[in-house]
C-alpha positions as CSV (number, residue, x, y, z in Angstrom):
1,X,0.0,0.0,0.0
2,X,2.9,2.5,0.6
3,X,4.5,1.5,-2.2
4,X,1.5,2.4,-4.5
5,X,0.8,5.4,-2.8
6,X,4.2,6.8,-2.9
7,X,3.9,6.0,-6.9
8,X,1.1,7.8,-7.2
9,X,2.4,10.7,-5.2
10,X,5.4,10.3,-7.9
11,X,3.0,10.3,-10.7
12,X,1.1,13.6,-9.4
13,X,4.6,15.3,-8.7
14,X,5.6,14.5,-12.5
15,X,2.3,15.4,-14.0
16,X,2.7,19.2,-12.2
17,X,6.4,19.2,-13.1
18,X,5.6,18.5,-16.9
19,X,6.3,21.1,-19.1
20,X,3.4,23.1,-20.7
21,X,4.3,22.8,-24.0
22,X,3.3,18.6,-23.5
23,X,0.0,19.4,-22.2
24,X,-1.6,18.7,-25.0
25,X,-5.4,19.5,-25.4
26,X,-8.0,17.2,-25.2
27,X,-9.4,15.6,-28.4
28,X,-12.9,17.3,-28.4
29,X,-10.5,20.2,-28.8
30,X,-8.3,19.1,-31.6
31,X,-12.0,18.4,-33.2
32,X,-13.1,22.1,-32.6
33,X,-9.6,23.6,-33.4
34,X,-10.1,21.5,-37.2
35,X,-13.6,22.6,-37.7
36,X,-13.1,26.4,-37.1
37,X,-9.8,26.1,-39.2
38,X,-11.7,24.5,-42.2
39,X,-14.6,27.2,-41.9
40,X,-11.8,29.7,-42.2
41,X,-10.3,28.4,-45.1
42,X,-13.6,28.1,-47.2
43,X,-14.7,31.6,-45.8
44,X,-11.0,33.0,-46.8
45,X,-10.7,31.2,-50.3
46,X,-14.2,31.6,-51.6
47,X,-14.3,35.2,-50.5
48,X,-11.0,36.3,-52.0
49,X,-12.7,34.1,-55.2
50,X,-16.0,36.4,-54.6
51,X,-14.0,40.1,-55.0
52,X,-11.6,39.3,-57.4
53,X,-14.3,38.0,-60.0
54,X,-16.9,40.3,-58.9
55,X,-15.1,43.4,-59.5
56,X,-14.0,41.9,-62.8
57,X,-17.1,41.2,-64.3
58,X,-18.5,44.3,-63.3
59,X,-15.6,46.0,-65.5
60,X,-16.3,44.0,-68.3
61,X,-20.4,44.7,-68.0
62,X,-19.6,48.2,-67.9
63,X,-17.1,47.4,-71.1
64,X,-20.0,49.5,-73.8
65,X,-20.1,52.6,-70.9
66,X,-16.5,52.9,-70.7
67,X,-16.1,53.1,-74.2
68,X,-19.5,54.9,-75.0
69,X,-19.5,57.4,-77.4
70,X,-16.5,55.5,-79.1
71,X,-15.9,53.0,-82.0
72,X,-13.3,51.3,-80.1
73,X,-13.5,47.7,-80.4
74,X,-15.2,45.9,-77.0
75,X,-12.5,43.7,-77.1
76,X,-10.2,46.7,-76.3
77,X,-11.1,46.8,-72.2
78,X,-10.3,43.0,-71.8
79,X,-7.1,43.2,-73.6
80,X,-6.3,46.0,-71.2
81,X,-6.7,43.5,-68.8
82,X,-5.5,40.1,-70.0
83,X,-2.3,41.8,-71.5
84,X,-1.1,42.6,-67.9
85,X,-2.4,39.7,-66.4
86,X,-0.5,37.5,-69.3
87,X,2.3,39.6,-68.3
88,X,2.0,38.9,-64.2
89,X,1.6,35.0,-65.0
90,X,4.4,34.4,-67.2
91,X,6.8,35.6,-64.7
92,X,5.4,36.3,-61.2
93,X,5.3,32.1,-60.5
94,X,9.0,31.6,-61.1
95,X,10.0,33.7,-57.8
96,X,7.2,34.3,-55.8
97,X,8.2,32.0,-53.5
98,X,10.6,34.7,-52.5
99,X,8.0,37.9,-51.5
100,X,6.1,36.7,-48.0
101,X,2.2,36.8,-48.9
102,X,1.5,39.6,-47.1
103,X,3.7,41.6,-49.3
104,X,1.8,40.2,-52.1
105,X,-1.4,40.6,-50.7
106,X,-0.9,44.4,-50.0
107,X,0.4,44.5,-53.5
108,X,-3.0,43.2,-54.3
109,X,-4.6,45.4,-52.6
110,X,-2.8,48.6,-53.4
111,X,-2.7,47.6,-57.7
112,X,-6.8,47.2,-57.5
113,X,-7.5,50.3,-55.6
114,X,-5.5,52.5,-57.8
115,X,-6.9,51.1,-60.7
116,X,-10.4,51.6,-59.7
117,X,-9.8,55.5,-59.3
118,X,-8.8,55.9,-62.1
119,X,-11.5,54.2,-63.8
120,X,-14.0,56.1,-61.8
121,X,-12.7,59.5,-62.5
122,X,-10.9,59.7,-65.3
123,X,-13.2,60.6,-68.2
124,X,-11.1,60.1,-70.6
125,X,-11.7,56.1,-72.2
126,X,-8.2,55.4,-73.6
127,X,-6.9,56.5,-69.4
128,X,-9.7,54.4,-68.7
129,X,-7.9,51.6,-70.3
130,X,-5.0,51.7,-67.7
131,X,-7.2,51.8,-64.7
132,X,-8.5,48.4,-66.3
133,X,-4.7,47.5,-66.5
134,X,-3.8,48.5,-63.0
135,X,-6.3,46.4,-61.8
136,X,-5.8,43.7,-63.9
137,X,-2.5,43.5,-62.1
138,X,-4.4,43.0,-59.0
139,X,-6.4,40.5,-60.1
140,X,-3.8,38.2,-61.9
141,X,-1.8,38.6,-58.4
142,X,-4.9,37.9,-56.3
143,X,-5.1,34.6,-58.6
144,X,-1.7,33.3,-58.6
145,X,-1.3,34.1,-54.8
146,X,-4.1,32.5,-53.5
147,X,-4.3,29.8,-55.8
148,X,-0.5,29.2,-54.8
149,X,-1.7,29.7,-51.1
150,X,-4.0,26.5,-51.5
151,X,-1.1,24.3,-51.6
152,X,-1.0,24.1,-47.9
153,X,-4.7,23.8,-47.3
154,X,-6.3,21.3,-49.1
155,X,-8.4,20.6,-51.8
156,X,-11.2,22.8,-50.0
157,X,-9.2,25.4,-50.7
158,X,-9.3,25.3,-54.2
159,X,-12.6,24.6,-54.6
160,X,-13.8,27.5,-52.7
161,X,-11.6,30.0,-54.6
162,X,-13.2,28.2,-57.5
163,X,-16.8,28.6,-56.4
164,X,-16.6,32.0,-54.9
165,X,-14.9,33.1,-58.2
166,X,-18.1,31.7,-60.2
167,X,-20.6,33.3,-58.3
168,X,-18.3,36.9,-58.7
169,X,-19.0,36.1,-62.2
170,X,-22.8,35.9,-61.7
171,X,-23.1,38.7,-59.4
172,X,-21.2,41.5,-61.2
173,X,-23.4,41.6,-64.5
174,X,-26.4,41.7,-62.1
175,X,-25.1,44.2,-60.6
176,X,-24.1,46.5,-62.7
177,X,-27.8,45.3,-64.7
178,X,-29.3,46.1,-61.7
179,X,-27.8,49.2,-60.9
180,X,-27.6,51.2,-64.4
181,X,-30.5,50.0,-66.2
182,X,-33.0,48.7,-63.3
183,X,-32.4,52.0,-60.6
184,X,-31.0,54.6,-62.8
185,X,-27.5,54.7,-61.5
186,X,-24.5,56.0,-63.2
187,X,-21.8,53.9,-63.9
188,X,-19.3,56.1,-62.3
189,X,-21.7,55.9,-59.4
190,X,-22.2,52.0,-60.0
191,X,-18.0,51.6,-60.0
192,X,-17.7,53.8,-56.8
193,X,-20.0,51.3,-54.5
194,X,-18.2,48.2,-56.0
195,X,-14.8,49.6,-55.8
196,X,-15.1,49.7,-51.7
197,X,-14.9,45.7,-51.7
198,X,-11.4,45.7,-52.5
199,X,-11.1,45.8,-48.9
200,X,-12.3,42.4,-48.3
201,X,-9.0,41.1,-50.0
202,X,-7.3,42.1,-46.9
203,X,-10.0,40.9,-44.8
204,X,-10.1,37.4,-46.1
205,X,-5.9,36.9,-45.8
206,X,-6.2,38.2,-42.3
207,X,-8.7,35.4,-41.1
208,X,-6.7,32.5,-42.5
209,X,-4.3,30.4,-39.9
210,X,-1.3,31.4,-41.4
211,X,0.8,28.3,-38.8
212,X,0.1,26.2,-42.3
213,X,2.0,27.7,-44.2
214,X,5.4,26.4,-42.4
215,X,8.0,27.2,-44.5
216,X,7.6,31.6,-44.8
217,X,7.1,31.3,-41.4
218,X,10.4,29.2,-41.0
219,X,12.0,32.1,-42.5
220,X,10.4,34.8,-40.6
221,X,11.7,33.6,-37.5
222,X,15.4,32.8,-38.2
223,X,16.1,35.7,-40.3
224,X,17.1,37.7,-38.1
225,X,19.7,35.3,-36.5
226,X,23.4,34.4,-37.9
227,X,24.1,31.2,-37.1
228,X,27.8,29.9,-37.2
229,X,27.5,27.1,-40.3
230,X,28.0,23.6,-39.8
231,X,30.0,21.1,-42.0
232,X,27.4,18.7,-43.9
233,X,27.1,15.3,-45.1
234,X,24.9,13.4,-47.3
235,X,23.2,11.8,-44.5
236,X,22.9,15.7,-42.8
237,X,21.7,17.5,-45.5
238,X,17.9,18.0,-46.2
239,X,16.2,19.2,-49.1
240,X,13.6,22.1,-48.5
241,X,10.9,20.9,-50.4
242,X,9.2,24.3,-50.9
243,X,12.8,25.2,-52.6
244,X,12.4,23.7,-56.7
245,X,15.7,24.2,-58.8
246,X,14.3,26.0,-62.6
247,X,14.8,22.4,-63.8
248,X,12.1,21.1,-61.1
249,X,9.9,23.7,-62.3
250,X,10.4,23.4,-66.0
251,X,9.5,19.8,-65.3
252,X,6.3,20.7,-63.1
253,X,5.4,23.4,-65.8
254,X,5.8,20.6,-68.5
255,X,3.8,18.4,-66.8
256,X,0.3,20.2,-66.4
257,X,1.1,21.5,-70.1
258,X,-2.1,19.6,-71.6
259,X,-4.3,21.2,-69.0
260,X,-2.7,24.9,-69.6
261,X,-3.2,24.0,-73.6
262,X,-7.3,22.9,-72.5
263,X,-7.7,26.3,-70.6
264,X,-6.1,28.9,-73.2
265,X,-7.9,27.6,-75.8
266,X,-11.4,27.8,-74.1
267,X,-10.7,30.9,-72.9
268,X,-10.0,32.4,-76.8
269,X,-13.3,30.6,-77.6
270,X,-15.2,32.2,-74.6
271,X,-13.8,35.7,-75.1
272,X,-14.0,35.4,-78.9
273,X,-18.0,34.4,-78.8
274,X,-18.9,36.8,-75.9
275,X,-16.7,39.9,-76.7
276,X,-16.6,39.8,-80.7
277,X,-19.5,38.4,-82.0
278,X,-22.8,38.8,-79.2
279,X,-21.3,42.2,-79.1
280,X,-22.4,42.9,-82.8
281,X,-26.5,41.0,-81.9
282,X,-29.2,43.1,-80.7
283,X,-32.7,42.6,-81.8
284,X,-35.4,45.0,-82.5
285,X,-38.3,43.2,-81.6
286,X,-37.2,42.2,-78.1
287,X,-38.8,43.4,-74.8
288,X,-35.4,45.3,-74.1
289,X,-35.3,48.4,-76.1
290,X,-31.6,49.3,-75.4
291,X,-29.1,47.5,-77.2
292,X,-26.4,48.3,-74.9
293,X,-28.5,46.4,-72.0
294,X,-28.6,43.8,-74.5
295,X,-24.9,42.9,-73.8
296,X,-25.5,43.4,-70.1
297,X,-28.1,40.6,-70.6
298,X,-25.5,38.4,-72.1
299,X,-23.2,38.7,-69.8
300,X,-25.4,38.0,-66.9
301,X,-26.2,34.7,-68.6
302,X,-23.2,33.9,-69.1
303,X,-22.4,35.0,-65.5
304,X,-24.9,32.1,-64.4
305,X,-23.6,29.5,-66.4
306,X,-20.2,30.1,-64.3
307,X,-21.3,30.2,-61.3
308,X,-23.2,26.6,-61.8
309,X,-19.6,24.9,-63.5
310,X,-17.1,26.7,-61.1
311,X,-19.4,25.5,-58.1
312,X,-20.5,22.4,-58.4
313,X,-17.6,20.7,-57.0
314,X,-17.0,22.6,-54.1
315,X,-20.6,22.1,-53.4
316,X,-19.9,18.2,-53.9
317,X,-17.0,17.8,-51.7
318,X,-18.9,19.8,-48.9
319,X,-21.8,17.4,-48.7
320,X,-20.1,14.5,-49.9
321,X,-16.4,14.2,-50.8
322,X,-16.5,10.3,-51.1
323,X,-18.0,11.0,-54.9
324,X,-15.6,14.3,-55.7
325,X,-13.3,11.9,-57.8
326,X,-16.2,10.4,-59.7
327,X,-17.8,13.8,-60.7
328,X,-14.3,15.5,-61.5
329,X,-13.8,15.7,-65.3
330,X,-10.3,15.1,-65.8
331,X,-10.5,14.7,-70.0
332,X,-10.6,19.2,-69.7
333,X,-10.7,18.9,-73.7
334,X,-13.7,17.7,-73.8
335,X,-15.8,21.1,-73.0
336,X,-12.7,22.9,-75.0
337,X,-14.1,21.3,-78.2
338,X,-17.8,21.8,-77.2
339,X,-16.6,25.7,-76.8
340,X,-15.3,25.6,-80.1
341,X,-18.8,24.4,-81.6
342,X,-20.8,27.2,-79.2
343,X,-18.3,29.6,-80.9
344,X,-19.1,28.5,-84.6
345,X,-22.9,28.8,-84.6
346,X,-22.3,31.8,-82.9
347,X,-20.2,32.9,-85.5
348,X,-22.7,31.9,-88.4
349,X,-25.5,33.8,-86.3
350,X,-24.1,37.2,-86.9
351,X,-22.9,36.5,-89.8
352,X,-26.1,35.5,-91.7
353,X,-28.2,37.4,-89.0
354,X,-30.6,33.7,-89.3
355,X,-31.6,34.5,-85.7
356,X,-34.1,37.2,-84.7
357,X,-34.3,36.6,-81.0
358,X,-32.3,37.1,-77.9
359,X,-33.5,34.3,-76.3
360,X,-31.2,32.3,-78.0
361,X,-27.4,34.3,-78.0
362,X,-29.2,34.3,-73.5
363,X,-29.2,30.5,-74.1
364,X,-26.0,30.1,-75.6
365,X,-24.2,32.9,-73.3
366,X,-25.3,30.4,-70.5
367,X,-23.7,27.1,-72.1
368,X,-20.2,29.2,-73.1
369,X,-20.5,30.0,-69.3
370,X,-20.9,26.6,-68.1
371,X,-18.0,25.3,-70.5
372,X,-16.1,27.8,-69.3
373,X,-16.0,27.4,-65.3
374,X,-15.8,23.7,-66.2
375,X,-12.5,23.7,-67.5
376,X,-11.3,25.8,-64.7
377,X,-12.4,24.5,-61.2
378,X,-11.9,21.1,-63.1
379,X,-8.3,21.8,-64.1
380,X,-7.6,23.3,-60.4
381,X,-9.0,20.0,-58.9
382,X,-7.0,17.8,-61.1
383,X,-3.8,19.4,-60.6
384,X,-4.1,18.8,-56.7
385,X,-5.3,15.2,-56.9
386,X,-2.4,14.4,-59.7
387,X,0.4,16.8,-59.3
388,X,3.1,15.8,-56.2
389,X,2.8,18.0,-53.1
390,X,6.0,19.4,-53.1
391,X,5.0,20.7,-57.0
392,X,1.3,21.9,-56.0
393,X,2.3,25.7,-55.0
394,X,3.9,26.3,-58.2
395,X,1.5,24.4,-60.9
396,X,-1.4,26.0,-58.9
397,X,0.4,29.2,-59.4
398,X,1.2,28.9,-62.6
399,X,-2.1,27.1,-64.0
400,X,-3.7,30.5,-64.8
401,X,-1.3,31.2,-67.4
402,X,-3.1,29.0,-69.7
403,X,-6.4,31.1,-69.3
404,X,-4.3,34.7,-69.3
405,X,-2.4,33.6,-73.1
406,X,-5.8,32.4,-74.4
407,X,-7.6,35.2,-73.4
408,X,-4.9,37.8,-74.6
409,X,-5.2,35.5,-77.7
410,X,-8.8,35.7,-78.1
411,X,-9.2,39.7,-77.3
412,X,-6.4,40.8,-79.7
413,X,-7.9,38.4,-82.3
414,X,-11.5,40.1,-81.5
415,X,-10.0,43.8,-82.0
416,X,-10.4,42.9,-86.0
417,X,-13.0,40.0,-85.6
418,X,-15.9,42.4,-84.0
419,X,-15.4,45.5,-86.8
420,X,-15.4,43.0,-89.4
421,X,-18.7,41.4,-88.3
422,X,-20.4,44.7,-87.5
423,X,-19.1,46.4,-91.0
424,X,-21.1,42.8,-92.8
425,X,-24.7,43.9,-90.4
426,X,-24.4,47.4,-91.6
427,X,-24.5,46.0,-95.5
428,X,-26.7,43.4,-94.8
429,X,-29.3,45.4,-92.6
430,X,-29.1,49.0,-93.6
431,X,-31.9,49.9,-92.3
432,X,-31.4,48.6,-89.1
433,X,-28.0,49.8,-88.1
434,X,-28.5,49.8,-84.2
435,X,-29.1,46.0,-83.8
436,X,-25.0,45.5,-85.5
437,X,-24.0,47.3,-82.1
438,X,-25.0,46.9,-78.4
439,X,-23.4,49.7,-77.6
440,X,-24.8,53.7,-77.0
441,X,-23.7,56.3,-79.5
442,X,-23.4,59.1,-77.6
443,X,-24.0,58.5,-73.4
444,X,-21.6,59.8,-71.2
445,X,-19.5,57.5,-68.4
446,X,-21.4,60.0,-66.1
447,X,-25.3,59.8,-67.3
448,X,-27.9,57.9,-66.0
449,X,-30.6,56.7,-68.3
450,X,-33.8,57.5,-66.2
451,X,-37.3,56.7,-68.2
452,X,-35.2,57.3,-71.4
453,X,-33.7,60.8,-70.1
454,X,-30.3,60.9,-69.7
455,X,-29.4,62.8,-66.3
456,X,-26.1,63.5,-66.1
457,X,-24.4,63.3,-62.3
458,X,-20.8,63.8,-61.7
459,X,-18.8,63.0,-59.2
460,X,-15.0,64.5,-58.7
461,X,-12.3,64.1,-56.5
């Protein structure tokens, strides 16, 4: 009996001599500590996702105001923004491992703020183009970070970004709809509101457990020191795996070539259908008078059908990851050809002007959308289920760059296709020159169309 109470008295005395760092918390903890860290993640991702596609799409809705009045080619605003983006993907992956992420997401931040004051306040549209530019910047950094980020946080991650992004999509053209046609906002007005969400980018970095990722924070600690250095040996030495020699990364880039190749060229077939040829398809005997809200129309449709593809598997894995594999289309060419068709018959629509309802370029908007955000969260999900760990922060960074080249591709391209098909409506259809165009002759970046009165409100800083 002495004997087993001394060992307990041995067992207490060890138990308050143990060090706090072993006290490790219960597992009901561990459980809680998981679940708030995986509601963070799909709150962080899928909001960062949200703002950068939202303010995007509302900058290409508002693509026939900022140029109103001109006959610059639509194509023009989203080659001010792919150009730089094209720019930010071919080289930002290759070092970005060496900027922290909150230097990049300040970046972020301070690129998409700039750009959206000068779009607001600049009245000039060829200035306008560079505010487009600057904040193009922003978004191709936003991209690449985050989707970089992701590496260290699991497939939710991804997903999220992905599904956050495809409702952005849907909620800018409804927006900007909603705003300039359905409440008689200006769209300098309409850009000021939206322009205040850049703030969330710093928001949703802030919330994120940043512990994960290891190896910046590694370096943030030991910085600092010197440290005298010690002779190494094979059996020493250890290979930093978030370190990849150019070789590695030529090799990773090589590797997720097919999928880059799927993405451009849906993305030239997207941008080519939407921003060359619906551009130049307005109807007369629709229910929507304007043929500038006629492209707002599109794109909200199109909007929709991105936010279903770009969704659906984050959605999936959410309510039931067991089937995520079984519902991920890894064969990304598939919908690549099916764009092609969509872009064809789109093609031969304005061409031969067969066509004399909306309803139709709506419906076809929609399935270019759903292609669309189908190559993308697909590609995302099959890089992270194929692609080694150690290679998943730089192929997820460097994915986009297939979507940048093809949509740089697909708006230079559309700079020639879109006067060329409206120059063969105005021969065709003489009489009806405003349904080659859905564009406004002659209304200001600062009017708002009010009962069919143009009301012009502006705002300077």
């Amino acid at each position: 009996m002495a004997e087993e109470s001394s060992g307990q008295e041995m067992d207490s005395s060890a138990e308050d001599k143990m060090p706090k760092y072993l006290d490790f918390p219960e597992e009901d903890q561990y459980e809680n500590n998981e679940r708030g860290d995986f509601i963070r993640t799909v709150i962080s991702f899928f909001g960062v996702g949200l703002v950068l596609h939202t303010l995007f799409s509302v900058i290409i809705a508002g693509s026939q105001d900022l140029l109103g009045g001109t006959q610059i080619p639509t194509t023009a605003v989203l080659l001010s923004h792919v150009g730089p983006m094209a720019l930010v993907i071919y080289t930002f992956p290759w070092f970005m491992q060496k900027i922290s992420y909150f230097i990049r997401v300040i970046a972020i931040f301070s690129f998409m703020a700039s750009g959206f004051l000068v779009i607001t306040f600049v009245q000039n549209p060829y200035a306008k183009l560079v505010g487009v530019a600057l904040n193009a910047v922003a978004h191709s950094l936003g991209e690449a970070t985050f989707l970089a980020l992701g590496a260290f946080y699991g497939e939710i991650s991804v997903t999220s970004f992905a599904a956050g992004s495809g409702i952005g999509i849907l909620i800018g053209p409804l927006y900007y709809l909603g705003l300039t046609s359905g409440i008689c906002i200006s769209p300098q007005e309409t850009m000021i509101i939206i322009s205040c969400g850049s703030i969330l980018i710093l928001v949703c970095y802030y919330i994120l457990n940043k512990d994960r990722v290891k190896s910046h924070a590694i370096v943030a600690t030991y910085t600092s020191h010197k440290y005298s250095s010690v002779p190494t040996t094979a059996k020493t030495q250890v290979h930093d795996p978030s370190k990849l020699s150019w070789w590695e990364k030529c090799s990773a880039a090589w590797s997720i070539l097919p999928l880059m190749l799927s993405m451009g060229f849906t993305q030239i077939f997207q941008y080519l259908t939407v921003q060359s040829v619906f551009t130049t398809l307005a109807f007369t005997n629709a229910t929507i008078v304007n043929p500038r809200d006629h492209y707002v129309y599109y794109m909200s449709f199109y909007g929709a059908g991105e936010f279903l593809s770009r969704s659906y598997l984050s959605w999936i894995f959410c309510c039931n990851p067991a089937i995520s594999e079984t519902v991920t289309i890894y064969k990304t060419w598939i919908p690549t050809v099916l764009s092609s068709g969509v872009f064809v018959l789109s093609f031969c629509i304005s061409w031969f002007r067969f066509v004399e309802s909306m309803y139709l370029i709506m419906f076809l908007a929609f399935v270019v959308g759903i292609l669309s955000g189908c190559v993308y969260s697909n590609t995302l999900v099959t890089i992270q289920q194929t692609i080694e760990p150690r290679y998943e922060e730089f192929c997820l960074g460097l994915v986009t760059l297939g979507s940048n080249t093809g949509a740089f591709v697909g708006s230079f391209v559309g700079l020639w296709l879109e006067p060329f098909l409206r120059h063969r409506c105005t021969k065709i259809k003489p009489n009806a020159v405003k349904t080659c165009f859905t564009r406004y002759e002659t209304r200001k970046w600062t009017q708002a169309i009010c009962g069919g009165k143009a009301v012009d409100i502006k705002i300077e800083i």
